[in-house]
Structure formats: C-alpha cells, structure tokens
FIKOLZA-1660 file (N, C-alpha, C; in steps of 0.1 Angstrom, whole numbers, plus 5000, padded with zeros to 4 digits):
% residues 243
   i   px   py   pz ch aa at
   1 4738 2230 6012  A  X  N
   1 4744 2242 6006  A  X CA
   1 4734 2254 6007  A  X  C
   2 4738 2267 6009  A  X  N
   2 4733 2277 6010  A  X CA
   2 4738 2283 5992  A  X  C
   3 4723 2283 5992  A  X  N
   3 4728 2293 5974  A  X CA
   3 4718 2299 5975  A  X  C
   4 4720 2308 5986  A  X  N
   4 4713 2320 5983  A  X CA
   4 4728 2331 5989  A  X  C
   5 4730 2325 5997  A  X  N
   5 4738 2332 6004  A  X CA
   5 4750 2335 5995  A  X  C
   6 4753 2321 5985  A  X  N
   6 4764 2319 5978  A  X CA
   6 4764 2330 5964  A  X  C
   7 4750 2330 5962  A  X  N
   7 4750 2341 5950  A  X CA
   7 4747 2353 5957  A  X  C
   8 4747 2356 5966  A  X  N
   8 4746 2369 5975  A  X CA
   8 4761 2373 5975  A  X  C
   9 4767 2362 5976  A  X  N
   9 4788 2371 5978  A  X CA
   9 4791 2371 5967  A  X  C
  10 4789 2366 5954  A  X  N
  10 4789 2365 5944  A  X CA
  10 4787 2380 5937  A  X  C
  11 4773 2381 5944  A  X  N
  11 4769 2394 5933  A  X CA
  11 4772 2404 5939  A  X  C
  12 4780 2403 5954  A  X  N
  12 4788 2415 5957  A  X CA
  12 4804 2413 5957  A  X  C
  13 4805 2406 5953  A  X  N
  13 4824 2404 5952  A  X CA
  13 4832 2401 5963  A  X  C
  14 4824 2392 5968  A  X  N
  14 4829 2390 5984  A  X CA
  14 4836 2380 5986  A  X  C
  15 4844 2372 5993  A  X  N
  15 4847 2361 5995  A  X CA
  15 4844 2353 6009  A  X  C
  16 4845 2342 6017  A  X  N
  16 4846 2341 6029  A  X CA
  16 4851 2350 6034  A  X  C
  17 4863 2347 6032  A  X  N
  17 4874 2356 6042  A  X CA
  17 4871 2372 6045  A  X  C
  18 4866 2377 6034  A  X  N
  18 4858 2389 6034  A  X CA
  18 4848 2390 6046  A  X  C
  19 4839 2379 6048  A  X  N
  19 4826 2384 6056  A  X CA
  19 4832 2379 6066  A  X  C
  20 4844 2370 6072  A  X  N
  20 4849 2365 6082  A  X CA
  20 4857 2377 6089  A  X  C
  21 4861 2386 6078  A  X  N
  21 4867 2395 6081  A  X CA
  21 4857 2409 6088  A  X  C
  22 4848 2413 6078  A  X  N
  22 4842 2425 6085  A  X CA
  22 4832 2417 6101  A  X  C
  23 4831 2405 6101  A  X  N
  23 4820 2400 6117  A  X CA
  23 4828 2398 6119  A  X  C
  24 4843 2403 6122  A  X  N
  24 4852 2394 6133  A  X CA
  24 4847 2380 6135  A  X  C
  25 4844 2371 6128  A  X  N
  25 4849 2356 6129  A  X CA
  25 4854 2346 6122  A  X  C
  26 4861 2331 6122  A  X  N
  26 4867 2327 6122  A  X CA
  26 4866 2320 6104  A  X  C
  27 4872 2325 6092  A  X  N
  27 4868 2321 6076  A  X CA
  27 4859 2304 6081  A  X  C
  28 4863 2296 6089  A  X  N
  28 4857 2283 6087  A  X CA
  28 4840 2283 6090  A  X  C
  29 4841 2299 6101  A  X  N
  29 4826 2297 6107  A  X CA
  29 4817 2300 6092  A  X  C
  30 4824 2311 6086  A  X  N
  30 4815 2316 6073  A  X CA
  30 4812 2306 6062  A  X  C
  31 4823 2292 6067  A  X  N
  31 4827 2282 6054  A  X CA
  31 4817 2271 6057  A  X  C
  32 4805 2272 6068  A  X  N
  32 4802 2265 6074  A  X CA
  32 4783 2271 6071  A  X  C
  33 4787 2282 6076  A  X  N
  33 4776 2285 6067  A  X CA
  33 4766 2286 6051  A  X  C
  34 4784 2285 6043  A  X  N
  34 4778 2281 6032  A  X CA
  34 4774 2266 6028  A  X  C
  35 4777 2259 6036  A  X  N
  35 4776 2248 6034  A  X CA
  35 4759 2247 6042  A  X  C
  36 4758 2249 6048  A  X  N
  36 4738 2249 6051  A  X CA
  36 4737 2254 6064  A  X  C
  37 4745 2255 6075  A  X  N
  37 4747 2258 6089  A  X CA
  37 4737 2270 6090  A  X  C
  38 4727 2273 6101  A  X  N
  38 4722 2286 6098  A  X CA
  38 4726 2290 6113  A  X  C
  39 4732 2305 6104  A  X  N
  39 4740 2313 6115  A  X CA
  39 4733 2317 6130  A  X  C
  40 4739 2326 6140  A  X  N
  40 4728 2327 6151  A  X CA
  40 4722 2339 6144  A  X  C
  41 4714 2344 6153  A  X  N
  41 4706 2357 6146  A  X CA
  41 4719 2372 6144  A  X  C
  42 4720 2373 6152  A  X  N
  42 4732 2384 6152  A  X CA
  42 4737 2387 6139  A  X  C
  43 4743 2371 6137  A  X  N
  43 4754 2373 6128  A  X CA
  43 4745 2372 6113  A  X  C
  44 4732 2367 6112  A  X  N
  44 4727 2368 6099  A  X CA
  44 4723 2380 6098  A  X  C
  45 4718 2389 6109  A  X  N
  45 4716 2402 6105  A  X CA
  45 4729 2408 6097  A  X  C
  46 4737 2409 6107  A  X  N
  46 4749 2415 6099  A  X CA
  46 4757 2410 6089  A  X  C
  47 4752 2401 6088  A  X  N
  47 4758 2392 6068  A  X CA
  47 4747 2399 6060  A  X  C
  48 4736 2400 6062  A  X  N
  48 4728 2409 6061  A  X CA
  48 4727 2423 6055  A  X  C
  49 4730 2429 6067  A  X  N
  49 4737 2446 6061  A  X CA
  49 4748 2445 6056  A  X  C
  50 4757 2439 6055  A  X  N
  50 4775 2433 6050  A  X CA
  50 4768 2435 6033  A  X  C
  51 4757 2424 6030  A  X  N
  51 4755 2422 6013  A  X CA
  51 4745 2432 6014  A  X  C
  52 4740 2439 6020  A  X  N
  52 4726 2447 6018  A  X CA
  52 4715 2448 6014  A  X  C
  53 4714 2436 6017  A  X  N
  53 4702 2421 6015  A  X CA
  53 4693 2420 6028  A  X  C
  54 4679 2417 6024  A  X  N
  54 4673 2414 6036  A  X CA
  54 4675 2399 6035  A  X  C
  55 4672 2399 6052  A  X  N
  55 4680 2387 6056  A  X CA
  55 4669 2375 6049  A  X  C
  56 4659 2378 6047  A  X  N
  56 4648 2364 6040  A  X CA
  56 4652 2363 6032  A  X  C
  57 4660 2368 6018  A  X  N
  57 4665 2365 6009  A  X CA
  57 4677 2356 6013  A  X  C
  58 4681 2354 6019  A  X  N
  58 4690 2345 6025  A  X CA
  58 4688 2334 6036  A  X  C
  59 4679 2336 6045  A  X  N
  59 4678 2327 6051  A  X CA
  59 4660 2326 6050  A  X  C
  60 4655 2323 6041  A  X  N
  60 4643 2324 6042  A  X CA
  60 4632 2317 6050  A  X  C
  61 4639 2301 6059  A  X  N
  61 4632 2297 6066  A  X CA
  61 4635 2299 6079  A  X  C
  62 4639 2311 6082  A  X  N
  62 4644 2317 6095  A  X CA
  62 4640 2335 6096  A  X  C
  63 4640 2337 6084  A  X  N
  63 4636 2349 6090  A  X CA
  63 4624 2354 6089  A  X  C
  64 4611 2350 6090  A  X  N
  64 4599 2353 6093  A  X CA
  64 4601 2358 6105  A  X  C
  65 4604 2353 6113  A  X  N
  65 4603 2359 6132  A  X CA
  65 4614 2375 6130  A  X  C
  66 4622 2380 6122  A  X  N
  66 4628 2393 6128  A  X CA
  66 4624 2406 6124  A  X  C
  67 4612 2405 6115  A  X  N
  67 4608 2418 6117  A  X CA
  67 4598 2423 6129  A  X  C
  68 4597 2435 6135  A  X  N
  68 4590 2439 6142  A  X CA
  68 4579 2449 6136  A  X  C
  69 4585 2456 6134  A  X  N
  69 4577 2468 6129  A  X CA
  69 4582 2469 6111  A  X  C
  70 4573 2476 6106  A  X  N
  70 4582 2481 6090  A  X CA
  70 4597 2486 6092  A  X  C
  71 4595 2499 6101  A  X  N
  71 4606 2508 6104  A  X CA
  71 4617 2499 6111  A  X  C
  72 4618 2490 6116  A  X  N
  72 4626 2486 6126  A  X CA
  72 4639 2474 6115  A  X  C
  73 4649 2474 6113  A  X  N
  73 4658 2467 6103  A  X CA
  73 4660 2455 6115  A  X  C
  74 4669 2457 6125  A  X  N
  74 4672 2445 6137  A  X CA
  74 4677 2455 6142  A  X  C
  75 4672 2436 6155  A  X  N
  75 4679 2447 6166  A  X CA
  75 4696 2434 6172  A  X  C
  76 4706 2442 6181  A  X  N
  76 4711 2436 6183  A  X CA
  76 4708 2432 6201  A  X  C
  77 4711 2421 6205  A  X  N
  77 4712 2420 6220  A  X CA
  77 4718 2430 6229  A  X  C
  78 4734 2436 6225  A  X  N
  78 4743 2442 6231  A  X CA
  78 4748 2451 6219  A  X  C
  79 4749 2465 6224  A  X  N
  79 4759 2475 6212  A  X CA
  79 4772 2468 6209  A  X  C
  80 4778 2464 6218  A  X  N
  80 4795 2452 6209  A  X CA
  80 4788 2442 6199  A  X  C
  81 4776 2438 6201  A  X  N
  81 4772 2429 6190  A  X CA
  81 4766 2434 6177  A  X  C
  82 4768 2443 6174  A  X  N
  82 4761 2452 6165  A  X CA
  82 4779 2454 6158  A  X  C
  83 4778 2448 6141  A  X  N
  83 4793 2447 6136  A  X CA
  83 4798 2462 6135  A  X  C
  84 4811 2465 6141  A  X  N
  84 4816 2474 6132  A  X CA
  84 4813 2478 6117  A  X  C
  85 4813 2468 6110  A  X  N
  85 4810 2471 6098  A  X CA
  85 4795 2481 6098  A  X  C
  86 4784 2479 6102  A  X  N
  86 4770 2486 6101  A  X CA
  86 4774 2497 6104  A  X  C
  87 4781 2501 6119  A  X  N
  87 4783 2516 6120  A  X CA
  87 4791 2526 6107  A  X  C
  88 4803 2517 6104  A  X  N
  88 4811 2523 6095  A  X CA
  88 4799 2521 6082  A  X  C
  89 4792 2515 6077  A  X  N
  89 4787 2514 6063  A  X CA
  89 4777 2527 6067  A  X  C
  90 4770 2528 6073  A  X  N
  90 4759 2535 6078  A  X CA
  90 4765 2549 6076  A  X  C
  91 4775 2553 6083  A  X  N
  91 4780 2564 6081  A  X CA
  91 4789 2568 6070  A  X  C
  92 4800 2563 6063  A  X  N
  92 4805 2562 6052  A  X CA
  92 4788 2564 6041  A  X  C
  93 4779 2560 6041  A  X  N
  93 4768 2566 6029  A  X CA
  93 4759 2575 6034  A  X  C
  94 4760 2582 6045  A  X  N
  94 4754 2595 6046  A  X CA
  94 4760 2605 6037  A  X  C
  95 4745 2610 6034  A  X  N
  95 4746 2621 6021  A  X CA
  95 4744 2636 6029  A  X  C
  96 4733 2631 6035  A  X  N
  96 4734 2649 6043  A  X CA
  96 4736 2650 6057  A  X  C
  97 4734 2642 6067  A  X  N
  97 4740 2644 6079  A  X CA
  97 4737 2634 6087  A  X  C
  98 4748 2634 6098  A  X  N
  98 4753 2621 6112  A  X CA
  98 4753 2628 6120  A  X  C
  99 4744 2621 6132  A  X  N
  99 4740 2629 6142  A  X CA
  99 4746 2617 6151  A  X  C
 100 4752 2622 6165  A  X  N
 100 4759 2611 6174  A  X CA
 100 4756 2616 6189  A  X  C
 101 4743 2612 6198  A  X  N
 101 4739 2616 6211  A  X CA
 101 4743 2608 6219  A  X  C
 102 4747 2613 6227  A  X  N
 102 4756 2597 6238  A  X CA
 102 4763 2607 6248  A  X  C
 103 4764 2600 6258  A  X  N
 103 4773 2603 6268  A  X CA
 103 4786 2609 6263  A  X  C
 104 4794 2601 6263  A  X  N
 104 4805 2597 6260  A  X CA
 104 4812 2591 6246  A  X  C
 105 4804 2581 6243  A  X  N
 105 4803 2576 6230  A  X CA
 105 4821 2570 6224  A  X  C
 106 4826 2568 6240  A  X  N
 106 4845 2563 6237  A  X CA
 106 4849 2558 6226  A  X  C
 107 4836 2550 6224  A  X  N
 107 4844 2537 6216  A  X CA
 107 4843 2538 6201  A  X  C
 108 4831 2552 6199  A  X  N
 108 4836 2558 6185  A  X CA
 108 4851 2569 6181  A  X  C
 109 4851 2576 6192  A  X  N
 109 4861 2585 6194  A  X CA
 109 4874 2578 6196  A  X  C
 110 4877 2567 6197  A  X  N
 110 4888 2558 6202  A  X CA
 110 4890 2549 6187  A  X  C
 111 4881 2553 6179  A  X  N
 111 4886 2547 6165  A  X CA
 111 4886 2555 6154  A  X  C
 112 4899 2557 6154  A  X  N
 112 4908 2564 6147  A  X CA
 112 4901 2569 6131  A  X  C
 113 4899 2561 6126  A  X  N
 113 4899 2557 6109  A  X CA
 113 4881 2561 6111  A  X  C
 114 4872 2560 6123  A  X  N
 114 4859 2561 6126  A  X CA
 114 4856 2580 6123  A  X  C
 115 4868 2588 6136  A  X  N
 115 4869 2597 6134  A  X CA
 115 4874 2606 6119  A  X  C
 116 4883 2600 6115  A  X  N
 116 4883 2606 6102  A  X CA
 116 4877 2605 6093  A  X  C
 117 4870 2593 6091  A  X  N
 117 4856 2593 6084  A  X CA
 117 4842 2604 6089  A  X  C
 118 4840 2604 6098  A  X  N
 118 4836 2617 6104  A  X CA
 118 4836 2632 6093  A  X  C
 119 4852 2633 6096  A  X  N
 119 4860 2649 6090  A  X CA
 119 4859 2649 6076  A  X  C
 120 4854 2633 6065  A  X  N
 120 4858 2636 6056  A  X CA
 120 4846 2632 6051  A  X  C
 121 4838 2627 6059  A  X  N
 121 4821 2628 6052  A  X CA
 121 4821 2644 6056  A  X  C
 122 4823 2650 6065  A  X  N
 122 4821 2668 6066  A  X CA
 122 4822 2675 6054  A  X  C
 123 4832 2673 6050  A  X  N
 123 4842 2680 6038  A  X CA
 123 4837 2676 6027  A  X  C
 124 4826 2662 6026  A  X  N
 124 4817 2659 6018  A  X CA
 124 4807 2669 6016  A  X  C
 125 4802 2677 6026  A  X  N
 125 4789 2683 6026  A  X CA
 125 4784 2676 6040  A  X  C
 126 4788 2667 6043  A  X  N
 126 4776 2663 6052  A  X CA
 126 4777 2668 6065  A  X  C
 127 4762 2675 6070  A  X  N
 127 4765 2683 6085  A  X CA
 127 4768 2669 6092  A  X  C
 128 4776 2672 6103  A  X  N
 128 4781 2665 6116  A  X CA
 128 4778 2672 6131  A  X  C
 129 4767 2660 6135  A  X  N
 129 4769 2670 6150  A  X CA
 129 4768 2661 6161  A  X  C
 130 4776 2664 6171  A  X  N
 130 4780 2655 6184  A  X CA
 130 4773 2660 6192  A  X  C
 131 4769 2649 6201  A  X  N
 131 4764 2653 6213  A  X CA
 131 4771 2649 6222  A  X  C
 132 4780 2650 6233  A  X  N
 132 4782 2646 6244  A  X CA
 132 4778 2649 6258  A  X  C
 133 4777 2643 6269  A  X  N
 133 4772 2650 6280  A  X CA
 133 4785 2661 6288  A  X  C
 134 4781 2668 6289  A  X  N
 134 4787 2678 6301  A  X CA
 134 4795 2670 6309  A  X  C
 135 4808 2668 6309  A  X  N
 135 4815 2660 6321  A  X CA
 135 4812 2667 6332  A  X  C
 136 4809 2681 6332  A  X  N
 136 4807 2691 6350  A  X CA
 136 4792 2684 6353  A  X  C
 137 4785 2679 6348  A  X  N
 137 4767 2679 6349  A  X CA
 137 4762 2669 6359  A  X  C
 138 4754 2675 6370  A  X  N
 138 4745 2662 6379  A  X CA
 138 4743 2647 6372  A  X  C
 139 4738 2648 6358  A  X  N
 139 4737 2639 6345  A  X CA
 139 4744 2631 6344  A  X  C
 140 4756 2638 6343  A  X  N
 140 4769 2630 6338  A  X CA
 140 4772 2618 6352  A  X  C
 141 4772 2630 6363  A  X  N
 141 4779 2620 6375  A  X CA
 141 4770 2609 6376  A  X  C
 142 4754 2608 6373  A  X  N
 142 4745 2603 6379  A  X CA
 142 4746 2582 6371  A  X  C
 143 4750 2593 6355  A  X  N
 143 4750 2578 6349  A  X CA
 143 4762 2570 6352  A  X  C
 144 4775 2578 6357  A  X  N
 144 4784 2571 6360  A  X CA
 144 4783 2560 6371  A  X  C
 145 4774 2566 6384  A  X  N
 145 4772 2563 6395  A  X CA
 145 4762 2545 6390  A  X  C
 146 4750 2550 6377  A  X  N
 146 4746 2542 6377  A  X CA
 146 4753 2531 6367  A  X  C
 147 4761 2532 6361  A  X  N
 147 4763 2524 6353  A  X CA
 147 4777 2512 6363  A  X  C
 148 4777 2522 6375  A  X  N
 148 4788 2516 6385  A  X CA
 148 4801 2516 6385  A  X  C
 149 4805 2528 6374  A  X  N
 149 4821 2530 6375  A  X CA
 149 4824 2545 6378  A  X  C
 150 4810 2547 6386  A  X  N
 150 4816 2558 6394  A  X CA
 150 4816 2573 6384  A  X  C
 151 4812 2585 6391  A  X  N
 151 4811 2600 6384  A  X CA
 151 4822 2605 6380  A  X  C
 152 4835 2603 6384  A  X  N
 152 4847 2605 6376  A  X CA
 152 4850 2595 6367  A  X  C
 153 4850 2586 6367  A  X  N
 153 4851 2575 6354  A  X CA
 153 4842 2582 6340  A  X  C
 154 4828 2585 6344  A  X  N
 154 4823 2589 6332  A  X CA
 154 4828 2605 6328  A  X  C
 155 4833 2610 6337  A  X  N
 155 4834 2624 6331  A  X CA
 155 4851 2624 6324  A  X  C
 156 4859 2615 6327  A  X  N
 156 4871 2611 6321  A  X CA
 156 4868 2607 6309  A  X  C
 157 4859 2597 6305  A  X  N
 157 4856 2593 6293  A  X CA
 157 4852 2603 6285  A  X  C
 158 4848 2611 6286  A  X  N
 158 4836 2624 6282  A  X CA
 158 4853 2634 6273  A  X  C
 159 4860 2637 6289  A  X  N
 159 4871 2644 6281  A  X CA
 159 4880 2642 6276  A  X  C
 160 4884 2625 6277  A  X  N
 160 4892 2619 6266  A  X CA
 160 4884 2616 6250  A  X  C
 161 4866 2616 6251  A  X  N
 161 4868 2618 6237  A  X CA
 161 4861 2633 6232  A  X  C
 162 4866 2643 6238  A  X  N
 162 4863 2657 6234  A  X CA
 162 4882 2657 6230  A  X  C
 163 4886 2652 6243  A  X  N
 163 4903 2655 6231  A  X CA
 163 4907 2647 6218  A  X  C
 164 4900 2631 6214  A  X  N
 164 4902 2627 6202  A  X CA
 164 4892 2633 6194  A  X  C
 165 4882 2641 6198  A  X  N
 165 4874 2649 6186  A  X CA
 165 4883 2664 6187  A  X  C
 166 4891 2668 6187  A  X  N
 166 4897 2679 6183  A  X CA
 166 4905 2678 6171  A  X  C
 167 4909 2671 6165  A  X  N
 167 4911 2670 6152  A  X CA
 167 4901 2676 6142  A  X  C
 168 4889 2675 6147  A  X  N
 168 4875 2676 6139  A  X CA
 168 4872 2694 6141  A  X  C
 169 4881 2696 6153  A  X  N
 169 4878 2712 6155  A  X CA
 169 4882 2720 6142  A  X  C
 170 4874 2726 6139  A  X  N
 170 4875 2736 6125  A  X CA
 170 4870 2730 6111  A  X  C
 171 4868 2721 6113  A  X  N
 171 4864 2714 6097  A  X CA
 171 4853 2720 6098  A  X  C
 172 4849 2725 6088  A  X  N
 172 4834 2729 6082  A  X CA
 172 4825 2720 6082  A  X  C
 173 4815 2720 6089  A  X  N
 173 4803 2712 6085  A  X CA
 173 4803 2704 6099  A  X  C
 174 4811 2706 6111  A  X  N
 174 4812 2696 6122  A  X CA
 174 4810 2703 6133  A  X  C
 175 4798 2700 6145  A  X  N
 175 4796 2708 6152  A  X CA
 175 4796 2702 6162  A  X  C
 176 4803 2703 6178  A  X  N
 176 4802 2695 6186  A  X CA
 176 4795 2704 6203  A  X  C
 177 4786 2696 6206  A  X  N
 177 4778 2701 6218  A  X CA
 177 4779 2697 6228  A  X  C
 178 4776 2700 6239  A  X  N
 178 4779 2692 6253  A  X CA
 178 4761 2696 6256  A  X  C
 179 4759 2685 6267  A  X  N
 179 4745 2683 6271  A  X CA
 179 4741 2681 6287  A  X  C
 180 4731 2688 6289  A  X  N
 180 4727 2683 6308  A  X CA
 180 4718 2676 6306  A  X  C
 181 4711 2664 6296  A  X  N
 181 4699 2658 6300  A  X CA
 181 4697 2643 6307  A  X  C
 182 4695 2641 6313  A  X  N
 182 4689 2626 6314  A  X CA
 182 4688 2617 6300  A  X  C
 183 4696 2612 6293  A  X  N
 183 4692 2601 6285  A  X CA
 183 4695 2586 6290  A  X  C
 184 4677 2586 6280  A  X  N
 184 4675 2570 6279  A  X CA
 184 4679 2565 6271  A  X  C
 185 4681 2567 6260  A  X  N
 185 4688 2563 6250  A  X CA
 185 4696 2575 6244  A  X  C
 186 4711 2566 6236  A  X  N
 186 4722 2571 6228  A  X CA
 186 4717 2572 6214  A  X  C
 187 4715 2579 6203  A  X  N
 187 4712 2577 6190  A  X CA
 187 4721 2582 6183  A  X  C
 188 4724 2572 6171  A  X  N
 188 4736 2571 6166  A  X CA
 188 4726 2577 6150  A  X  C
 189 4727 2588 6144  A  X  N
 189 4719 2587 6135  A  X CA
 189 4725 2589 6119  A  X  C
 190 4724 2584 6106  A  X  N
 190 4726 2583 6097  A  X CA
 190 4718 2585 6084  A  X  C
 191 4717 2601 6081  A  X  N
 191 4706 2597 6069  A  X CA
 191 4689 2596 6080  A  X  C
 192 4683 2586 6074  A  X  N
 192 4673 2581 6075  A  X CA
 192 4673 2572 6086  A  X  C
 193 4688 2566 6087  A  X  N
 193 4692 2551 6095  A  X CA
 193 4697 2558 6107  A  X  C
 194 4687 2549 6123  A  X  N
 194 4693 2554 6134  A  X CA
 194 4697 2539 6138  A  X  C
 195 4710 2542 6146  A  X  N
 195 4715 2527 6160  A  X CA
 195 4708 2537 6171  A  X  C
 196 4702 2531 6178  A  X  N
 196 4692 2536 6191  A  X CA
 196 4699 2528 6207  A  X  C
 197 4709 2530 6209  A  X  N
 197 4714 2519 6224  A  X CA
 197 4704 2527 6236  A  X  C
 198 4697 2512 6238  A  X  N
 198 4686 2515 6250  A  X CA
 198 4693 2515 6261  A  X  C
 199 4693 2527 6273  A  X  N
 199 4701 2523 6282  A  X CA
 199 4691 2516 6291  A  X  C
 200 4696 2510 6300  A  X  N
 200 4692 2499 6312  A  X CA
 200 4698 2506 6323  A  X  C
 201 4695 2509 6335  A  X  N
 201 4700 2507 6345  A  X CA
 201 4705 2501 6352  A  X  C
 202 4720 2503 6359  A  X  N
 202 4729 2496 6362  A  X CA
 202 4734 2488 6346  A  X  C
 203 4732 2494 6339  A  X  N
 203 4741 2483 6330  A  X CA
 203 4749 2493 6319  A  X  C
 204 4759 2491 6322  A  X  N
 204 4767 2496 6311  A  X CA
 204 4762 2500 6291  A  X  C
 205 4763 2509 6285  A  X  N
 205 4757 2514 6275  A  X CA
 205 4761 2498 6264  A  X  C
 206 4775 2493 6268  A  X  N
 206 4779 2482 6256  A  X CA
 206 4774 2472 6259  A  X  C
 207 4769 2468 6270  A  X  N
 207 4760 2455 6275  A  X CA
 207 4744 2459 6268  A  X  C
 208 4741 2467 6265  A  X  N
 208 4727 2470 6263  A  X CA
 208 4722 2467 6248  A  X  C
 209 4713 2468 6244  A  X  N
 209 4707 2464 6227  A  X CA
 209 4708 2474 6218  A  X  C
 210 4707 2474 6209  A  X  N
 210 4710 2485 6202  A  X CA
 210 4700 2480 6187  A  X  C
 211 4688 2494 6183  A  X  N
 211 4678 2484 6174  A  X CA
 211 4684 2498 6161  A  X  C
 212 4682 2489 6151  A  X  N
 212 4685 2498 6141  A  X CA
 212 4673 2501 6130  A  X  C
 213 4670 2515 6130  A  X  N
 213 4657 2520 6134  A  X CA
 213 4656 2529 6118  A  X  C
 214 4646 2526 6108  A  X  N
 214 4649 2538 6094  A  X CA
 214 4639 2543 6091  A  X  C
 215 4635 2555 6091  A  X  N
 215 4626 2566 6092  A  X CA
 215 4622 2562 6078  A  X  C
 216 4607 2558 6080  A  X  N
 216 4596 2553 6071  A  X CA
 216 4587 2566 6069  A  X  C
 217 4582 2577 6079  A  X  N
 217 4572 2581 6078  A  X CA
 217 4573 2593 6096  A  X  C
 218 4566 2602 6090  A  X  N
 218 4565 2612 6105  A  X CA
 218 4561 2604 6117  A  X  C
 219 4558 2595 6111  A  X  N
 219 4546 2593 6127  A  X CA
 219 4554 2576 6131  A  X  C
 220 4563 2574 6125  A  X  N
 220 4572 2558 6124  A  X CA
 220 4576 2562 6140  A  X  C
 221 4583 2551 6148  A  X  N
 221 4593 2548 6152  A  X CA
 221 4607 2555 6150  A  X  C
 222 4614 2560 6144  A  X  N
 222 4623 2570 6143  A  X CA
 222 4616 2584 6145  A  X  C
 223 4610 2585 6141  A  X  N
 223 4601 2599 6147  A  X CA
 223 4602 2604 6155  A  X  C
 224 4600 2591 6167  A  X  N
 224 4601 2594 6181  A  X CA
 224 4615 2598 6191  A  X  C
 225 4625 2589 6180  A  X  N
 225 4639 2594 6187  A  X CA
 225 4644 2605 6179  A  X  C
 226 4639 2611 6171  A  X  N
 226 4646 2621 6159  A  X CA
 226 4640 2634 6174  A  X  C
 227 4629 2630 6172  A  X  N
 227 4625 2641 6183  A  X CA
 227 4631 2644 6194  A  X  C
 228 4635 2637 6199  A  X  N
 228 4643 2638 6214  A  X CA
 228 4653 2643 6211  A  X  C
 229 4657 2638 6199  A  X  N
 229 4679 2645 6195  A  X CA
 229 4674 2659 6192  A  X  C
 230 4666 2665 6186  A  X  N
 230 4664 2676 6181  A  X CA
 230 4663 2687 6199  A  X  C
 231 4652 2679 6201  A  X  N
 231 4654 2688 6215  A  X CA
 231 4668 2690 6225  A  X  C
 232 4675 2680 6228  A  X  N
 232 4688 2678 6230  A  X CA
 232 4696 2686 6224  A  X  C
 233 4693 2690 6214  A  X  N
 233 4706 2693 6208  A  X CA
 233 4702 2710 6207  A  X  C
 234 4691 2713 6206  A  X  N
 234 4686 2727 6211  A  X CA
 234 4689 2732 6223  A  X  C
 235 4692 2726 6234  A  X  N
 235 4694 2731 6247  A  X CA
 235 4708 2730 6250  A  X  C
 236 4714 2725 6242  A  X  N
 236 4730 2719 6243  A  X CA
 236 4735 2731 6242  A  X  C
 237 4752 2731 6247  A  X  N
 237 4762 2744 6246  A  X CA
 237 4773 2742 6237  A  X  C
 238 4777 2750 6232  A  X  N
 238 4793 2746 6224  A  X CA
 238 4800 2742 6230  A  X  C
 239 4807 2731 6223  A  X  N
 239 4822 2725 6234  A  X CA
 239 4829 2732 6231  A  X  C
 240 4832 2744 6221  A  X  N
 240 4847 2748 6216  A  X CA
 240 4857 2749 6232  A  X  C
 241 4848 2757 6236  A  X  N
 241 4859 2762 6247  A  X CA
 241 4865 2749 6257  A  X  C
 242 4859 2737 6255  A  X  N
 242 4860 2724 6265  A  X CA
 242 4870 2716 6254  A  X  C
 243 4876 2715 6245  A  X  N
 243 4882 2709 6233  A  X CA
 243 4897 2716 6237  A  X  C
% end
C-alpha cells in the first residue's frame, strides 16, 4: 500500500478517478498505484504537481535520482508528456504575468478553455504576452524545413493560431508579437515557473523535452531563459495588423 500517496489525495480532496482523470489514464492504473505499484517517472512527476507535493514525499524510495539542480522541478521526455494539467495549473495561478515564446505554439491556441483562460487571467491583472514567429520570416521557413513539414506548413500553423488568438484582441493586459529569431528553445513562462521545450533538430517541438524550470535566484537556471524572452520580445513587432 502506498500511504503516502493515499494521505496526499486525501488532503487534497481527490479521488482516483480524479488523478486518472487530469493524466489521461486509465482509474485502474491510479488504483494500482495505490496499492504499492511505483508509477514511471513522468507520471509521478505529474501526480506530483496534480497534489503539489514533491514527489519524495510520495515516492520516497525513488525519488532521490530526479532532482538536478535546486531550480530545476522535472523534466519531461517529450512536451505531449508534460500533463495538461501542469500547463493549465501553472497558468491559472499566475499573479502577475504569462509569457508564451514559440513558433507557433498550435496546440495551446487550439485549446479553447486554454485561450480563455489566457483573457481572463488578463482581466485579472495579469500582463499576457505572446510571442509567435513571423510566418513571412527566413526563421519561420527554416524551422519548418527542419522540423520536415516543410516552410508553408509552419507558417499555416503560425496563422491559424494568430486567428484563434483574436478573441484576445483588445482585452487589456494582452499583448501579442511576432518574431525573426532563430529559437532554441520555446518558453512557456508563469510567474516564477517556466516549461522550457528544447528544440532538437529535425525533430518536431512535441517530440522534444520540456524541463520545468523556477526562478530561485538572478544567476539560477531560469535566468538564463528569462533573458533570451526578454530580448526576443524587444526586437519583436506587433501582430495587430496580422490578427
């Protein structure tokens, strides 16, 4: 039996079906875990941020091996392996601002309930600012080319989610930019909390890792990507007129 795990859903009001539900998997896998099963890494991280628990409080003879650094929370193998839930929780508790650098970044702009949470953390106070790449830009073609679905594939993606971010056009507090740079990495940023997706070449951004990164200190690990979005986002243009 796991009773750590078991007073961990307890003291958050959780059920199986609950954690089965935000990791997309199956209530028996969860039912299996409480019974002593120890999950793969992935999925204990994200049971993890799910109770907002470090994971040693719960698996305590497993997780000595996942810290890396202080700054570093986990990482995942692939951005699809990184739960829905972390993105949404991450951003649902930003207090002063979400910052979102990416290409394209479809697969937040393609969720509906993702985007409105967006418009209505704004209307909270919290600044919001996008980065997309320039679908016209050498940049843009170059990663399409490398990622292997070709320089109109990625500039399609670009302006199908500049038109599901037009809903967001006009709300106070939401600013969206287009960009020419070479990125190595996407930074998804929240608060303090960044998702960092390393890009690879030739490999698609959702095949790639994604480390979730929280600003301890100037000179940390988030430092270093805060700095790059900052510049990025200085040399960037307004999308209004692209929307």
């Amino acid at each position: 039996m796991s009773e750590n795990l078991r007073r961990a859903l307890a003291a958050a009001r959780l059920q199986a079906v609950d954690v089965a539900s935000a990791l997309a998997v199956d209530p028996k896998t969860v039912n299996r875990w409480l019974k002593g099963r120890i999950p793969y890494p992935r999925h204990r991280w994200a049971v993890a941020d799910l109770l907002q628990v470090d994971e040693a409080e719960l698996w305590p003879e497993v997780a000595s091996g996942r810290p890396i650094s202080d700054d570093v929370r986990a990482v995942y193998p692939h951005r699809w392996a990184a739960p829905q839930s972390v993105w949404r929780r991450l951003f649902q508790e930003a207090a002063e601002r979400i910052d979102i650098l990416t290409y394209s970044g479809l697969f937040l702009a393609e969720d509906a309930g993702m985007v409105r949470l967006l418009g209505a953390r704004a209307r909270a106070g919290v600044q919001v600012r996008i980065l997309l790449g320039d679908p016209d830009s050498p940049e843009v073609a170059a990663r399409g080319t490398d990622e292997g679905i070709g320089p109109d594939v990625m500039a399609a993606r670009i302006r199908n989610a500049l038109a599901l971010y037009r809903q967001l056009q006009g709300v106070e507090g939401v600013e969206i930019r287009l960009h020419r740079t070479v990125l190595y990495n996407s930074i998804y940023r929240a608060d303090d909390d960044l998702l960092v997706n390393i890009h690879a070449y030739g490999t698609p951004a959702a095949q790639a890792p994604v480390i979730h990164v929280r600003a301890a200190e100037n000179e940390g690990t988030a430092a270093v990507y805060l700095t790059s979005l900052e510049r990025v986002w200085a040399t960037a243009e307004p999308a209004e007129s692209r929307i």
